[in-house]
mmCIF file of the N, C-alpha and C atoms, coordinates in Angstrom:
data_MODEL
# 
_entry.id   MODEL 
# 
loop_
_atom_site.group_PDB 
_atom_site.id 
_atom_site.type_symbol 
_atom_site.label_atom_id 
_atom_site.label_alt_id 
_atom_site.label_comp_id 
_atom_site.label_asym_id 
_atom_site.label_entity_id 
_atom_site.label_seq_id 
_atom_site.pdbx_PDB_ins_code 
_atom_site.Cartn_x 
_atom_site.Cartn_y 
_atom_site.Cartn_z 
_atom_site.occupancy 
_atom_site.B_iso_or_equiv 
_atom_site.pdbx_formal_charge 
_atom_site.auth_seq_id 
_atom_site.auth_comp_id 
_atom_site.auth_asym_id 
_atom_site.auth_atom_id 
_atom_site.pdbx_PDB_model_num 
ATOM 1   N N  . UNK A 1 1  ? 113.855 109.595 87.016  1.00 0.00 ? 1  UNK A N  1 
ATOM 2   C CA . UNK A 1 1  ? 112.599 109.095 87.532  1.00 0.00 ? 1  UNK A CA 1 
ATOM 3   C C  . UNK A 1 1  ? 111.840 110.193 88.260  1.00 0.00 ? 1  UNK A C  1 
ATOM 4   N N  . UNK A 1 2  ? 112.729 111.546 88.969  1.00 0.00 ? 2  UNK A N  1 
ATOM 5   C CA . UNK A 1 2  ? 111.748 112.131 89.904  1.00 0.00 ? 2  UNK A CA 1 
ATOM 6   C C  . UNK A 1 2  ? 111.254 113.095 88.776  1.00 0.00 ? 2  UNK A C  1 
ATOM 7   N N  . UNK A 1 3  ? 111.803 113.437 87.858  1.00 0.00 ? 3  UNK A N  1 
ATOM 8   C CA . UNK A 1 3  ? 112.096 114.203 87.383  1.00 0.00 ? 3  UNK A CA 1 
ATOM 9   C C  . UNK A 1 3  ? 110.418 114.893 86.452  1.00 0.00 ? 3  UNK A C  1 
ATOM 10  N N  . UNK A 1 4  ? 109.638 113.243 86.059  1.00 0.00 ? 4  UNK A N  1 
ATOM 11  C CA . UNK A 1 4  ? 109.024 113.328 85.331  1.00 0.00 ? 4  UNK A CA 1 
ATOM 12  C C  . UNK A 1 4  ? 107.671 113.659 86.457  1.00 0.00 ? 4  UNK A C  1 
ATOM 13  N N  . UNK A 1 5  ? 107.704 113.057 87.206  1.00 0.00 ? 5  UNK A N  1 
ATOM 14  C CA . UNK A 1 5  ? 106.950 112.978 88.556  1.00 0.00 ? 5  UNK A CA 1 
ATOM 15  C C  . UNK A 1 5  ? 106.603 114.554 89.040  1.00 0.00 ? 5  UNK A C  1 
ATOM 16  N N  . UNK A 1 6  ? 107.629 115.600 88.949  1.00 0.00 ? 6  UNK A N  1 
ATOM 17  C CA . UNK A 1 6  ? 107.927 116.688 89.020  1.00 0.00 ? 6  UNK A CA 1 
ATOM 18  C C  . UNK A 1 6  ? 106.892 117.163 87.658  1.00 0.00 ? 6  UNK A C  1 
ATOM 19  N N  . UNK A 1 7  ? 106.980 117.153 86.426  1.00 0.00 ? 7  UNK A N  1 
ATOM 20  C CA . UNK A 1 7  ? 106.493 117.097 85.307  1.00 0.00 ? 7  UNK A CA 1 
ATOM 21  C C  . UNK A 1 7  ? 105.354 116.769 85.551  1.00 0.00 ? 7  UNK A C  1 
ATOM 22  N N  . UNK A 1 8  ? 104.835 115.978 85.670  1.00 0.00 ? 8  UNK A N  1 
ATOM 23  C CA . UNK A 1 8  ? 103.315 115.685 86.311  1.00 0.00 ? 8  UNK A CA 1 
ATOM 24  C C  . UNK A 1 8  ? 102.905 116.584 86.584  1.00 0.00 ? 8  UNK A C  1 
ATOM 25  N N  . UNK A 1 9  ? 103.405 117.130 87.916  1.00 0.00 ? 9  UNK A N  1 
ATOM 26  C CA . UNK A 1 9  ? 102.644 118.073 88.651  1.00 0.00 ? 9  UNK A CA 1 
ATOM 27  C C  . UNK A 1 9  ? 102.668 119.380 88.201  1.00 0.00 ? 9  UNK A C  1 
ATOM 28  N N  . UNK A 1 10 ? 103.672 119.710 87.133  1.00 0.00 ? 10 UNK A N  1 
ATOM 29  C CA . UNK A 1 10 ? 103.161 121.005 86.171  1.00 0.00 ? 10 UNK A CA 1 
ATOM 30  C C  . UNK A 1 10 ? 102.593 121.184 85.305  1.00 0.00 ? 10 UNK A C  1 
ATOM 31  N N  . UNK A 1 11 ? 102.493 119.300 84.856  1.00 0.00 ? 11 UNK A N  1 
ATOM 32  C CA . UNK A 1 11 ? 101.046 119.282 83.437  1.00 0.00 ? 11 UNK A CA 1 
ATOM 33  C C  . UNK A 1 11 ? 99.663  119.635 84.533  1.00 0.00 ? 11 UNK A C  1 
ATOM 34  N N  . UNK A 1 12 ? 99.475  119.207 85.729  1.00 0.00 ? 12 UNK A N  1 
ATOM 35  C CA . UNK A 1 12 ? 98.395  119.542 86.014  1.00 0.00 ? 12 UNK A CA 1 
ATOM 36  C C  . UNK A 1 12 ? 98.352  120.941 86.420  1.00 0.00 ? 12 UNK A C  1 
ATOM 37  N N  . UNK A 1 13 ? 99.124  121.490 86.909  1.00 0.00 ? 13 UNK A N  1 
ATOM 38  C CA . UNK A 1 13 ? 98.825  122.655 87.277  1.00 0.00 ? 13 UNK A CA 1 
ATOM 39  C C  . UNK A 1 13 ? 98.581  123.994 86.269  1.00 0.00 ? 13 UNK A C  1 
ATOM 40  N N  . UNK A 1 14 ? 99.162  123.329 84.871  1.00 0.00 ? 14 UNK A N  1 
ATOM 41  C CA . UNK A 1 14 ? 98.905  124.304 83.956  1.00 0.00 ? 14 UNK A CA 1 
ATOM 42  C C  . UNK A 1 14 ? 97.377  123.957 83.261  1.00 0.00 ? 14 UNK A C  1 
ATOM 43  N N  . UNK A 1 15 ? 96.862  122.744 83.785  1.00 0.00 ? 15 UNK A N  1 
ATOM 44  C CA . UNK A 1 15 ? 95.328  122.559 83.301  1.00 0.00 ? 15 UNK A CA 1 
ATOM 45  C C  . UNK A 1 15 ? 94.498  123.607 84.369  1.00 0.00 ? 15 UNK A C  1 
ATOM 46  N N  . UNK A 1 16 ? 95.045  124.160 85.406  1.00 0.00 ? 16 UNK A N  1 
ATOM 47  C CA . UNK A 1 16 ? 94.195  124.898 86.283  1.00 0.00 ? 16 UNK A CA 1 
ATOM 48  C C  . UNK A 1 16 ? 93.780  124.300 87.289  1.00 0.00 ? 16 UNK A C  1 
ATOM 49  N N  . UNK A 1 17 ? 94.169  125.668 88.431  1.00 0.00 ? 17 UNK A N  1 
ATOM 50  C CA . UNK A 1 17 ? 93.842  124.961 89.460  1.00 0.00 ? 17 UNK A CA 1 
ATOM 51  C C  . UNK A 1 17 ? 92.735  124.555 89.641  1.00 0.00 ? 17 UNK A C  1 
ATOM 52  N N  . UNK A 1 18 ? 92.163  123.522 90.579  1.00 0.00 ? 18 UNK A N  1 
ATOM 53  C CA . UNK A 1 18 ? 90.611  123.086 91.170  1.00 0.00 ? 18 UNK A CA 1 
ATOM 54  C C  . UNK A 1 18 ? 89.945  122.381 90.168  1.00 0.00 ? 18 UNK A C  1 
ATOM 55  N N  . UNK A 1 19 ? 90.560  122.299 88.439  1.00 0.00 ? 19 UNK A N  1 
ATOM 56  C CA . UNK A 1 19 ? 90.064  121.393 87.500  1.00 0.00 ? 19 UNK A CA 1 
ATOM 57  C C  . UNK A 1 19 ? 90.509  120.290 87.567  1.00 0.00 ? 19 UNK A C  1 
ATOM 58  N N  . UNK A 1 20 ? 89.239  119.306 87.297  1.00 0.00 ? 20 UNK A N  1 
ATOM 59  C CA . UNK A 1 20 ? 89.654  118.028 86.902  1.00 0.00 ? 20 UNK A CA 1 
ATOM 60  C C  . UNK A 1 20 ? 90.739  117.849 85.849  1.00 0.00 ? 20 UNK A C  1 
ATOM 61  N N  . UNK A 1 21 ? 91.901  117.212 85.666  1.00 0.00 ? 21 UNK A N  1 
ATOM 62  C CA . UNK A 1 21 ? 92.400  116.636 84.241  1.00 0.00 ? 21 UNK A CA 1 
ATOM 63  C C  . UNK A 1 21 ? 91.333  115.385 83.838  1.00 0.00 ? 21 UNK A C  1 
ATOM 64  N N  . UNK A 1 22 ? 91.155  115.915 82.191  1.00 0.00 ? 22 UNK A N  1 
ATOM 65  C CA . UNK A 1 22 ? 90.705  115.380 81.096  1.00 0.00 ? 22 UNK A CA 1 
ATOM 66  C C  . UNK A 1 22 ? 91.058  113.993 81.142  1.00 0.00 ? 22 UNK A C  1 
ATOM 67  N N  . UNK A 1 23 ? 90.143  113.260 80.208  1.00 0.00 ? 23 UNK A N  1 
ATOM 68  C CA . UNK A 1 23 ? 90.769  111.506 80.323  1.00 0.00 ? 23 UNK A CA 1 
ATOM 69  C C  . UNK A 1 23 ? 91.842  111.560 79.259  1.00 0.00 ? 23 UNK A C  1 
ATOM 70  N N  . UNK A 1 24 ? 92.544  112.201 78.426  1.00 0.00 ? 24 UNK A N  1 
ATOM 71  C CA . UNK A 1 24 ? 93.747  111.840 78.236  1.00 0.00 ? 24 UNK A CA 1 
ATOM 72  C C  . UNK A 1 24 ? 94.564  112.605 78.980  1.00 0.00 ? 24 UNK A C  1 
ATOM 73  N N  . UNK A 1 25 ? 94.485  113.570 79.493  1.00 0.00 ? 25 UNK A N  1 
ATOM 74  C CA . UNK A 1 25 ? 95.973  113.918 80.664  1.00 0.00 ? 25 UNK A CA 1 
ATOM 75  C C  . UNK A 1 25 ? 95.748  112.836 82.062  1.00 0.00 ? 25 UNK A C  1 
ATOM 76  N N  . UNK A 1 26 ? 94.861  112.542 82.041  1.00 0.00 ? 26 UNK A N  1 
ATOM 77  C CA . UNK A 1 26 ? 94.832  111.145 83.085  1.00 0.00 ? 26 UNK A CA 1 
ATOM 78  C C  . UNK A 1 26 ? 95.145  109.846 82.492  1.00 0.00 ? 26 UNK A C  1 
ATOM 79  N N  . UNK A 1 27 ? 95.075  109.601 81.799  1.00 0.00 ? 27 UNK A N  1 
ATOM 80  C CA . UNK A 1 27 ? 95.557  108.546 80.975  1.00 0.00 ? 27 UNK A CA 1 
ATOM 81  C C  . UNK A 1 27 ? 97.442  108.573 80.335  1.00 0.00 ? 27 UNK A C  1 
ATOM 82  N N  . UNK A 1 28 ? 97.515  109.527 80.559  1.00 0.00 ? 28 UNK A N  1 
ATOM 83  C CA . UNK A 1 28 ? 99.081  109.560 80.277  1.00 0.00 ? 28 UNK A CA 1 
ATOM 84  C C  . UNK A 1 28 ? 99.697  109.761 81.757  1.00 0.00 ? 28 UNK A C  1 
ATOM 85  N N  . UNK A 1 29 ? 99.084  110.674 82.879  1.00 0.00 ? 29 UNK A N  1 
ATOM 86  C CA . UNK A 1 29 ? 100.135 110.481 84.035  1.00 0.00 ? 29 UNK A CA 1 
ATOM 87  C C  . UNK A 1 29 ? 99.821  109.321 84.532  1.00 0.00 ? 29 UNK A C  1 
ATOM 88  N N  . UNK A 1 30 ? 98.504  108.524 83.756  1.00 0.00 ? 30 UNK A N  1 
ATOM 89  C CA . UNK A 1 30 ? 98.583  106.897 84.408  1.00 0.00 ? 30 UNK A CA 1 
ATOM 90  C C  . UNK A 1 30 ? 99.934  105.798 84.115  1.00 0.00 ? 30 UNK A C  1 
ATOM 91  N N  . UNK A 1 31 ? 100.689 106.341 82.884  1.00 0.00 ? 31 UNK A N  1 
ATOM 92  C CA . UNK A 1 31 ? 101.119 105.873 82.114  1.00 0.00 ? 31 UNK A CA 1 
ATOM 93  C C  . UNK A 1 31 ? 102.797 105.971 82.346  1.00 0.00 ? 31 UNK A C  1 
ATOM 94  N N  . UNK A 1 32 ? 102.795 107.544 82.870  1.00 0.00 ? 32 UNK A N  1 
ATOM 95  C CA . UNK A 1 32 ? 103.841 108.195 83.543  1.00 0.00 ? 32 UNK A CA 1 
ATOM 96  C C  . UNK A 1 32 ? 104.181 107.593 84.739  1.00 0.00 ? 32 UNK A C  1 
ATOM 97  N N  . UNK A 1 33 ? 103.326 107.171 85.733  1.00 0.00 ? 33 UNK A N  1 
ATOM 98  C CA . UNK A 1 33 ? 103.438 106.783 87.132  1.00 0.00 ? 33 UNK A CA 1 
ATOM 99  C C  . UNK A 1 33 ? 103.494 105.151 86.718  1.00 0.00 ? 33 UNK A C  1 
ATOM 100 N N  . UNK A 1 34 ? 103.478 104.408 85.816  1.00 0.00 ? 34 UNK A N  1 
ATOM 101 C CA . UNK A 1 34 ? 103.643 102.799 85.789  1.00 0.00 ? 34 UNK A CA 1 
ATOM 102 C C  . UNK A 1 34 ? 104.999 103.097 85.198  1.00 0.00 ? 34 UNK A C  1 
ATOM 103 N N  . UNK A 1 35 ? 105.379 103.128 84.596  1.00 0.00 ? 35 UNK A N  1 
ATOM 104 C CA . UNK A 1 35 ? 107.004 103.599 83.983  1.00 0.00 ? 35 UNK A CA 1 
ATOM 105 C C  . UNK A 1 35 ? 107.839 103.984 85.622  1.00 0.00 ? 35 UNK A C  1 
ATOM 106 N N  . UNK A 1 36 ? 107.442 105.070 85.732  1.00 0.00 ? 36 UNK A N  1 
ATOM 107 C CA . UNK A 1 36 ? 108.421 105.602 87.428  1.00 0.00 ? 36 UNK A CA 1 
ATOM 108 C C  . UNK A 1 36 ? 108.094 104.099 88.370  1.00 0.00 ? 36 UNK A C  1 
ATOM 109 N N  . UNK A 1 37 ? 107.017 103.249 88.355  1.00 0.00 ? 37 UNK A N  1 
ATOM 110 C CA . UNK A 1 37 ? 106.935 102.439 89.197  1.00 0.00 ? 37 UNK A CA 1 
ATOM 111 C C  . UNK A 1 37 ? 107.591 100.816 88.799  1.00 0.00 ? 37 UNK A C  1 
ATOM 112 N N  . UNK A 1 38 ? 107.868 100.774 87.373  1.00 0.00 ? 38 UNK A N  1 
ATOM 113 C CA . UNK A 1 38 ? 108.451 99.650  87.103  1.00 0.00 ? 38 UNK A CA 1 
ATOM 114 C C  . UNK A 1 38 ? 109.805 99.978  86.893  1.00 0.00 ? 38 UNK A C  1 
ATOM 115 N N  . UNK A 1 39 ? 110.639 101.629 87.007  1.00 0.00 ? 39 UNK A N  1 
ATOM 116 C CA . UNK A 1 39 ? 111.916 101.688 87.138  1.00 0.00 ? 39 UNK A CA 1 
ATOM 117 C C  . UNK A 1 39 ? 112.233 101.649 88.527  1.00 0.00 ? 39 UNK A C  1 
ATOM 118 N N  . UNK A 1 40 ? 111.537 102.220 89.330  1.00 0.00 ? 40 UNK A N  1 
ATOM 119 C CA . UNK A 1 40 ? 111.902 101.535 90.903  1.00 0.00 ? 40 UNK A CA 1 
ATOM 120 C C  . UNK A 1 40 ? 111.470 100.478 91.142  1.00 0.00 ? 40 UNK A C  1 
ATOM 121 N N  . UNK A 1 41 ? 111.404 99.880  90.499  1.00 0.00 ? 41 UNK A N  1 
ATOM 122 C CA . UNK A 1 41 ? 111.608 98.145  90.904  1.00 0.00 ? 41 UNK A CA 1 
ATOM 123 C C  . UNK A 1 41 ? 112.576 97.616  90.368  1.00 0.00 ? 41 UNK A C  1 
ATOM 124 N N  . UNK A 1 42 ? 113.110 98.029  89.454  1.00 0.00 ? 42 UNK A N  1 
ATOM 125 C CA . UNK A 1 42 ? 114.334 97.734  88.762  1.00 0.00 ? 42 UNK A CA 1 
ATOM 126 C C  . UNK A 1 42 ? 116.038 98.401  89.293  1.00 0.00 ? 42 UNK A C  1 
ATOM 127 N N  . UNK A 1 43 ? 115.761 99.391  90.373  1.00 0.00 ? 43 UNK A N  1 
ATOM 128 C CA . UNK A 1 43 ? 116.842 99.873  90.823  1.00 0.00 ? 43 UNK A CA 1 
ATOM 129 C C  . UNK A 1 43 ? 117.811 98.619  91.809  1.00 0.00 ? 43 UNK A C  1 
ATOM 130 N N  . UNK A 1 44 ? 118.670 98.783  92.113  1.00 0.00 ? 44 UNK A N  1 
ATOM 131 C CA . UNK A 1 44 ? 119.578 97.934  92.426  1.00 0.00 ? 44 UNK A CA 1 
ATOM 132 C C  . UNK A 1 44 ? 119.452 98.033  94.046  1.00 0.00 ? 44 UNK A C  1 
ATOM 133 N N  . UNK A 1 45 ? 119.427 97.772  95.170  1.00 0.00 ? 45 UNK A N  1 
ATOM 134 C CA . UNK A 1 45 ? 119.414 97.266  96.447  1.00 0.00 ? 45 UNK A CA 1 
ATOM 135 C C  . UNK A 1 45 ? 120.097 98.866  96.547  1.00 0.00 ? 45 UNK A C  1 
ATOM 136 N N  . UNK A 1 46 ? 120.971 99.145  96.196  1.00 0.00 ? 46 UNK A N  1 
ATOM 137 C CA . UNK A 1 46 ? 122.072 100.231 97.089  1.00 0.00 ? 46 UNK A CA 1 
ATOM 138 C C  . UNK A 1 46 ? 121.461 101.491 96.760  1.00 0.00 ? 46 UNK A C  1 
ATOM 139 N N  . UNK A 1 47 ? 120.880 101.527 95.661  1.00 0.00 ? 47 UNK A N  1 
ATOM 140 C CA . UNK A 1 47 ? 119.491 102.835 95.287  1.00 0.00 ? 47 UNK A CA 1 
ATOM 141 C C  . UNK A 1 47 ? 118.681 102.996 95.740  1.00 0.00 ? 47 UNK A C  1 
ATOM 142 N N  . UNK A 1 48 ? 118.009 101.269 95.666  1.00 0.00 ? 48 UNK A N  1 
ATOM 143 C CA . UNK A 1 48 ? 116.566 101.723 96.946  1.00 0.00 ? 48 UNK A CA 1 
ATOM 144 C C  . UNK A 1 48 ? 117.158 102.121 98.236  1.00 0.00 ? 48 UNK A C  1 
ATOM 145 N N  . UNK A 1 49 ? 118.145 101.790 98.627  1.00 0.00 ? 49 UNK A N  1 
ATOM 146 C CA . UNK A 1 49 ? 118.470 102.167 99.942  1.00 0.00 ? 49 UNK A CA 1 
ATOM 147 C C  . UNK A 1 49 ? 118.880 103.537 99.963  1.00 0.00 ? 49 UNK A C  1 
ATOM 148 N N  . UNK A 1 50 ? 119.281 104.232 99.315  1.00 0.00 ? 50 UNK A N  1 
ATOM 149 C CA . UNK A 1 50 ? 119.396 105.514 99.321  1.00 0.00 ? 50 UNK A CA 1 
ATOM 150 C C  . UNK A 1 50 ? 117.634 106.856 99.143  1.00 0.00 ? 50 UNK A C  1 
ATOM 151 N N  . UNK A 1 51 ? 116.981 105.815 98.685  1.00 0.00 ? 51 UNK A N  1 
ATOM 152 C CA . UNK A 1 51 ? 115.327 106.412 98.930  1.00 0.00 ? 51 UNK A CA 1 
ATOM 153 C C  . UNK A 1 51 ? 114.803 105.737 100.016 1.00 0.00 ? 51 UNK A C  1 
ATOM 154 N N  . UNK A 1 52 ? 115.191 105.061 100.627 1.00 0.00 ? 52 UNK A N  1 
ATOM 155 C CA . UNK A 1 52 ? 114.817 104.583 101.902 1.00 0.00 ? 52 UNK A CA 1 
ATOM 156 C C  . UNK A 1 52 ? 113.643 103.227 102.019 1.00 0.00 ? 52 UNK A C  1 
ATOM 157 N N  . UNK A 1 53 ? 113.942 103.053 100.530 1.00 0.00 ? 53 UNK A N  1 
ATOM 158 C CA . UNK A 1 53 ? 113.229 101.714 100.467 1.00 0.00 ? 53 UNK A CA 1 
ATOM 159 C C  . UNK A 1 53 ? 113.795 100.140 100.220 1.00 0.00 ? 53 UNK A C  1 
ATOM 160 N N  . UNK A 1 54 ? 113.019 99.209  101.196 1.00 0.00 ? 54 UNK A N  1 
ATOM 161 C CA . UNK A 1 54 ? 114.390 97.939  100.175 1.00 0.00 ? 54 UNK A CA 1 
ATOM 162 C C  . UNK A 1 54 ? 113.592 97.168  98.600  1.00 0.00 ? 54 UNK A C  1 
ATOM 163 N N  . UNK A 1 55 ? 114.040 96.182  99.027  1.00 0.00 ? 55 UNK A N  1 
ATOM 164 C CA . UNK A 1 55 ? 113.702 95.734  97.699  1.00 0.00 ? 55 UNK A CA 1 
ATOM 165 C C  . UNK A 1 55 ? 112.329 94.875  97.812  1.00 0.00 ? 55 UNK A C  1 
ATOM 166 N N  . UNK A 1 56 ? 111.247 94.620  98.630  1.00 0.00 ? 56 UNK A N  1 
ATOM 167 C CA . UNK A 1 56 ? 110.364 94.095  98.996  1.00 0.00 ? 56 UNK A CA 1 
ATOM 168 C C  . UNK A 1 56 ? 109.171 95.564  98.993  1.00 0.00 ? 56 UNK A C  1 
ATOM 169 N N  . UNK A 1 57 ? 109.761 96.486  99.490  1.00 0.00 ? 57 UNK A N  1 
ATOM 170 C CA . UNK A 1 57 ? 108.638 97.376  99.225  1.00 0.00 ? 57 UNK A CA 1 
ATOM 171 C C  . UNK A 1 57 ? 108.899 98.569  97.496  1.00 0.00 ? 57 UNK A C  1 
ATOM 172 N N  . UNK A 1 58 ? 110.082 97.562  97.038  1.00 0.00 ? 58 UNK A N  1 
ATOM 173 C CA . UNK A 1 58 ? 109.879 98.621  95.846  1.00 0.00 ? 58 UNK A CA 1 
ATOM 174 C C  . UNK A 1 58 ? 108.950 98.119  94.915  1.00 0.00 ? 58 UNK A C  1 
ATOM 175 N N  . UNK A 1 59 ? 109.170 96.412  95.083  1.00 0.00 ? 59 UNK A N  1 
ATOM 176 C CA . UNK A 1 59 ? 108.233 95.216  94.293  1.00 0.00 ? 59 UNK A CA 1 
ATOM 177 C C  . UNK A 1 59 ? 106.898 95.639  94.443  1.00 0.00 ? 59 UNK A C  1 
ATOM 178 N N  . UNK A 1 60 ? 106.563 95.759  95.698  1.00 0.00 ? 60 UNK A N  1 
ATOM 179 C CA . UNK A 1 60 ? 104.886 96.308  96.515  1.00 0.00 ? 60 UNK A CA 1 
ATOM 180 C C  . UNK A 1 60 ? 104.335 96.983  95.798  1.00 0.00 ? 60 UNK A C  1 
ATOM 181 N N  . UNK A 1 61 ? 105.825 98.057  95.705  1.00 0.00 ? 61 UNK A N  1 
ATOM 182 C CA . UNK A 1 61 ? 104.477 99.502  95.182  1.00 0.00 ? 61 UNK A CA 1 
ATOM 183 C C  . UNK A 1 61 ? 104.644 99.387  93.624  1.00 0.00 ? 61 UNK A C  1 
ATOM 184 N N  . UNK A 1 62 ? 105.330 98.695  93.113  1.00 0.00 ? 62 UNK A N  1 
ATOM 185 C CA . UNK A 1 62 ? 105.253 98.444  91.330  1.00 0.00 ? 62 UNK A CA 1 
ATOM 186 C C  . UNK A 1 62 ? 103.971 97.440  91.292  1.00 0.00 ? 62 UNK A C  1 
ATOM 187 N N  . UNK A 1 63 ? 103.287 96.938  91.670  1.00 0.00 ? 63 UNK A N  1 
ATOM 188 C CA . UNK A 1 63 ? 102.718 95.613  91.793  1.00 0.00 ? 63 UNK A CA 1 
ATOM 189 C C  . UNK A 1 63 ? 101.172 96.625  92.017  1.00 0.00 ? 63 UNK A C  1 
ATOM 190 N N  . UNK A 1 64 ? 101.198 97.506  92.654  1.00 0.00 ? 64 UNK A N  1 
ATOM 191 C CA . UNK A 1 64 ? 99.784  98.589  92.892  1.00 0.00 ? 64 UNK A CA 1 
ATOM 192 C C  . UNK A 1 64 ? 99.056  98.985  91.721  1.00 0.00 ? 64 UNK A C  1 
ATOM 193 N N  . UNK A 1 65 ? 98.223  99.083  91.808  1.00 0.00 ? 65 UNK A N  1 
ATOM 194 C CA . UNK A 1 65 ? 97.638  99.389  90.339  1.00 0.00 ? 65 UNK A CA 1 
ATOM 195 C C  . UNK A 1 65 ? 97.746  101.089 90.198  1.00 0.00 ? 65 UNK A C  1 
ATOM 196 N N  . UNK A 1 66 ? 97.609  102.067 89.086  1.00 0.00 ? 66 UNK A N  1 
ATOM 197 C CA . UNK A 1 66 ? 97.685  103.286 88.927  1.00 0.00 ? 66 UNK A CA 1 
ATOM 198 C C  . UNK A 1 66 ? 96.993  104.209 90.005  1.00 0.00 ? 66 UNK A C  1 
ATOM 199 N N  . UNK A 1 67 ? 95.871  103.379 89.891  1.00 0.00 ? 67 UNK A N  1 
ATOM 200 C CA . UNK A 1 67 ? 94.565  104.422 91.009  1.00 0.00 ? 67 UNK A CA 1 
ATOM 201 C C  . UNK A 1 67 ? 94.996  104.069 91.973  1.00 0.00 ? 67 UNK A C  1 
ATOM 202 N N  . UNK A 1 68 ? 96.137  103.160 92.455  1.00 0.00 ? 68 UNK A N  1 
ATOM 203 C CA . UNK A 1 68 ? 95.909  103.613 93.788  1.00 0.00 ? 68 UNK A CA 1 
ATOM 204 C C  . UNK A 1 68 ? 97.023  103.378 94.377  1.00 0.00 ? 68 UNK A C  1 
ATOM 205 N N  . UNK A 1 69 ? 97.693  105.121 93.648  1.00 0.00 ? 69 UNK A N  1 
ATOM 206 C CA . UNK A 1 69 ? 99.013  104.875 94.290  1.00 0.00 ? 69 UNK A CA 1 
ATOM 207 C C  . UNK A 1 69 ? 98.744  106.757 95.422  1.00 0.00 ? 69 UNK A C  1 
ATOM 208 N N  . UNK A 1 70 ? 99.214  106.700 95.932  1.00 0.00 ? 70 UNK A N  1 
ATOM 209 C CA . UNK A 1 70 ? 98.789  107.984 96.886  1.00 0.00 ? 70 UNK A CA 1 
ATOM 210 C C  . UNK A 1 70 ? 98.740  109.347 96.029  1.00 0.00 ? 70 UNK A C  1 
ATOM 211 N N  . UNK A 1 71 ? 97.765  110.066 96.204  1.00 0.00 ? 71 UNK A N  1 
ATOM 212 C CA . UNK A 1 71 ? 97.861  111.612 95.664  1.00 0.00 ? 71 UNK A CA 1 
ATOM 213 C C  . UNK A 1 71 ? 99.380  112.510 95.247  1.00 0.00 ? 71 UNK A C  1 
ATOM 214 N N  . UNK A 1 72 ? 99.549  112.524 96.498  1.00 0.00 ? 72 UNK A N  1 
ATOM 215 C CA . UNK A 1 72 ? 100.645 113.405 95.783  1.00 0.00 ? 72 UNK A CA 1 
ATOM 216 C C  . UNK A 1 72 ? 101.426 112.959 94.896  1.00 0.00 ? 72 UNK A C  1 
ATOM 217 N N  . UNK A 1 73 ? 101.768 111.362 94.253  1.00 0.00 ? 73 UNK A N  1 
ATOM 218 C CA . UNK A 1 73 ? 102.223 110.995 93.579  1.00 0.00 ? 73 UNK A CA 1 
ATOM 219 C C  . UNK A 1 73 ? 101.594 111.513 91.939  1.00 0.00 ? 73 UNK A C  1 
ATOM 220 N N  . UNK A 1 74 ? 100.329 111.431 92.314  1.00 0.00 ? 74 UNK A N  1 
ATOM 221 C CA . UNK A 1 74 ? 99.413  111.829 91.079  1.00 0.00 ? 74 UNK A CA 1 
ATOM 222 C C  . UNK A 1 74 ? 98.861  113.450 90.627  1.00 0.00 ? 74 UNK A C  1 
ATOM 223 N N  . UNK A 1 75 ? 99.430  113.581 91.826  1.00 0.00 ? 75 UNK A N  1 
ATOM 224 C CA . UNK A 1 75 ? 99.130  115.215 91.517  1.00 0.00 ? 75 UNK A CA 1 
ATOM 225 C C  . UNK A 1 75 ? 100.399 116.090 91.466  1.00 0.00 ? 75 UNK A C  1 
# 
């Protein structure tokens, strides 16, 4: 899961710094970040607890829509 998240942030950085990403590299880390957000909702109580979340705020943030999950997630 972090892994791709990590990945993200080198698809953008190889678009250049201070550029916008294009509507399909935004459209796929939209796509990227609902996947990472519906597998942490699916982790088991003793996982979220090891990221420091329980199971009420993993639901929360799967339940957020793409735009508006915090920056650094997206960048």
């Amino acid at each position: 899961m972090f892994t791709s998240v990590h990945t993200s942030e080198m698809t953008l950085r190889r678009l250049g710094a201070g550029r916008r990403p294009g509507l399909i590299a935004r459209l796929l880390l939209a796509r990227r970040l609902r996947r990472e957000m519906t597998a942490l909702a699916n982790l088991d109580d003793r996982l979220l607890n090891d990221v420091g979340l329980n199971r009420h705020e993993a639901l929360r943030a799967a339940e957020l829509p793409e735009w508006d999950a915090p920056a650094h997630w997206r960048a």
